[in-house]
N, C-alpha and C positions, 0 to 999 in steps of 0.2 A: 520440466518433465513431470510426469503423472506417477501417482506413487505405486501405481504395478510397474512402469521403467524405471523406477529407481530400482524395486528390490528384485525384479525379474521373475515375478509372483506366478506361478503354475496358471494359478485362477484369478478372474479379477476378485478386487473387493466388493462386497454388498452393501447397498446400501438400504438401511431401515429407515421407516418412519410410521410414527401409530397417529392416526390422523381421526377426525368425526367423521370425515365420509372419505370416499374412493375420489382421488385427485383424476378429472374428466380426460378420456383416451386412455386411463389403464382398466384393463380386466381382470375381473376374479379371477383366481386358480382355477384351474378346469378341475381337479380332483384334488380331493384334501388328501395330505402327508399323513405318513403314522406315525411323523416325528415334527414338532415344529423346527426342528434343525435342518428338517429335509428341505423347509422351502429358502433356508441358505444355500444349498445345495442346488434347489433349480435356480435360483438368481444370477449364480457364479457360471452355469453355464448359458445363461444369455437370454431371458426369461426376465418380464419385468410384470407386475403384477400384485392384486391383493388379496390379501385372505380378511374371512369374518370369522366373527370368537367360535362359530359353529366347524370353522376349520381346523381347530387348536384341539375339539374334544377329545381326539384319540388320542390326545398324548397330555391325559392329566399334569404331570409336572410340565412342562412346558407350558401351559394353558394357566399354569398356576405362576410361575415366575414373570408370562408376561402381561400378568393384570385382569385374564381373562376368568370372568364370572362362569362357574360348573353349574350347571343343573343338579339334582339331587343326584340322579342317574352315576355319573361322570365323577360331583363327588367321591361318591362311596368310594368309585372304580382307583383315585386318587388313594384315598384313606386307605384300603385294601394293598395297593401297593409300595405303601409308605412302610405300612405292616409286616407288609415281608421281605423290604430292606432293612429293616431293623431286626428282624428274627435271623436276615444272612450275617446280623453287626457290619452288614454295608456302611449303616449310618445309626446313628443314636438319635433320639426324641429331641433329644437338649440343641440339638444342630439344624434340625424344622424349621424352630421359629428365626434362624440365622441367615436361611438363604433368600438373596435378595429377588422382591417381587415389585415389578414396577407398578407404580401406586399411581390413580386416577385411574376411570372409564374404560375400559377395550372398546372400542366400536370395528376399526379397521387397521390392519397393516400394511403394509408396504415395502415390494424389496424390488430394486434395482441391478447388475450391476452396474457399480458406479460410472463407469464410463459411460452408461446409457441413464443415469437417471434424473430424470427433468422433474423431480422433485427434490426440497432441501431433507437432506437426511436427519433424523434426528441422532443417530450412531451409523458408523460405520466399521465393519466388519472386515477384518483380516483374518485370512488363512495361511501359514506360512509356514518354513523351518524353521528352527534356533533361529540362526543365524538372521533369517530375516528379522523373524520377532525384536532381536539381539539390537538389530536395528532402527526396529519404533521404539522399544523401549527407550535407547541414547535420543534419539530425535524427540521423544515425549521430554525426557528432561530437560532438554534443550530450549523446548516451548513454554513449558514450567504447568504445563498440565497432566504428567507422570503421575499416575495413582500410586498410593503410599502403602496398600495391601497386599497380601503375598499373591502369586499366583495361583489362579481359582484352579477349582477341578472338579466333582461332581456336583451340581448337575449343569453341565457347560452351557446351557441357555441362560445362565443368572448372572451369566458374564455380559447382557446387554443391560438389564436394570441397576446391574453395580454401576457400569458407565454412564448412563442415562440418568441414573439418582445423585451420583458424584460428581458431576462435569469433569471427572479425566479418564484416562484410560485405563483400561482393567485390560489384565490376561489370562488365560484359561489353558492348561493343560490338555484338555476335553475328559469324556467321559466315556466310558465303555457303550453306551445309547448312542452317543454322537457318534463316536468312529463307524459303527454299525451300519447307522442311518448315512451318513454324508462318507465313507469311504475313508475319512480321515485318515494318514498314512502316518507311521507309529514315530515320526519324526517330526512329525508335526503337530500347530497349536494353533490360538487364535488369540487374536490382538481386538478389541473393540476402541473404537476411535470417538468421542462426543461431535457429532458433527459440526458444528461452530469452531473448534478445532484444527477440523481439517487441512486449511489452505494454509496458517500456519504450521504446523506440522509438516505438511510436503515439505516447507520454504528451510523448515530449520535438516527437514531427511536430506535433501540435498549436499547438504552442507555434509553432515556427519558419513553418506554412505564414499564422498569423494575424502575425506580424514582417514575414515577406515582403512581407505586402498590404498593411499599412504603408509599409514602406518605398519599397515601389512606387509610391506616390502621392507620397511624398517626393521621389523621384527623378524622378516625373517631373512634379513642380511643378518642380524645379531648371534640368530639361533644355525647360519651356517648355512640354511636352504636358500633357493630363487625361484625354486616352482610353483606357482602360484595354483591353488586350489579353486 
């Protein structure tokens, strides 16, 4: 089974990858995002496609977390806005240089979703509940590529260079920008997956999401119920 049938995923997963050039039969984005999370957002609806770092400028942090070089312009626009999360005590100066930015070149990106994408992902992307999350997370451990860091939260794009710079998996809360941009629903997160990963991980999901439903009924003969949620 594929890991949207395991966990019964709303959306599929995405798949990224930052490549030198555009992989031949995909097209550009027709129009750039005002959020690089938004082109999560068209992936998952069925949209397979790349962006160049000139699609990333509207959204200085994002443009910054995923490698992508600002003009001065765009800078500034960055800077200026760092500024005034830190005059809201959004965030403090000392936590800038903390959030992770993927290192090497931007040239192009690439999002898929995964069921459709005929290139290798470099990460792949989960949208999900708890519960599902509840369930990459057992199945990462299981694989033994679980990341060892808390779960992330502002600014929820730094949750693909954590994955990408780590080889394991990172999780994200999101951020008040993501939910905005991608509709994010207040019950939900995201899971980032190393792509290399991936096909173990399925193999070990398996396993854990059929334990679970087990155990589920175990617990809750224990606890006196039978109704399964």
């Amino acid at each position: 089974m594929q890991l949207e049938e395991l966990l019964g995923l709303k959306v599929p997963a995405v798949a990224i990858a930052f490549r030198n050039s555009a992989p031949a039969g995909i097209p550009r984005v027709s129009a750039s995002a005002p959020a690089g999370c938004g082109y999560w957002k068209l992936a998952a609806e069925g949209h397979v496609f790349y962006t160049e770092a000139s699609d990333h400028y509207s959204c200085p942090v994002g443009a910054h977390t995923h490698g992508v070089d600002l003009p001065p312009q765009v800078a500034t626009e960055l800077n200026g806005l760092v500024q005034t999360m830190v005059g809201m005590q959004y965030l403090t100066m000392a936590e800038i240089p903390m959030i992770p930015r993927r290192q090497g070149t931007f040239h192009v990106s690439v999002y898929a979703p995964l069921p459709k994408a005929t290139f290798t992902p470099d990460v792949v992307l989960v949208r999900g509940t708890v519960k599902q999350l509840m369930l990459l997370a057992e199945a990462a451990q299981s694989a033994g590529v679980a990341g060892g860091g808390a779960t992330m939260g502002r600014p929820t794009c730094a949750v693909l260079p954590e994955s990408l710079q780590s080889g394991q998996t990172a999780a994200s809360f999101g951020c008040i920008g993501n939910r905005v941009y991608t509709g994010l629903g207040d019950e939900e997160g995201y899971y980032a997956i190393p792509g290399a990963t991936v096909a173990d991980l399925v193999k070990k999901l398996a396993i854990i999401v059929e334990a679970n439903r087990q155990l589920e009924l175990f617990h809750r003969a224990r606890a006196g119920t039978n109704t399964l949620k």
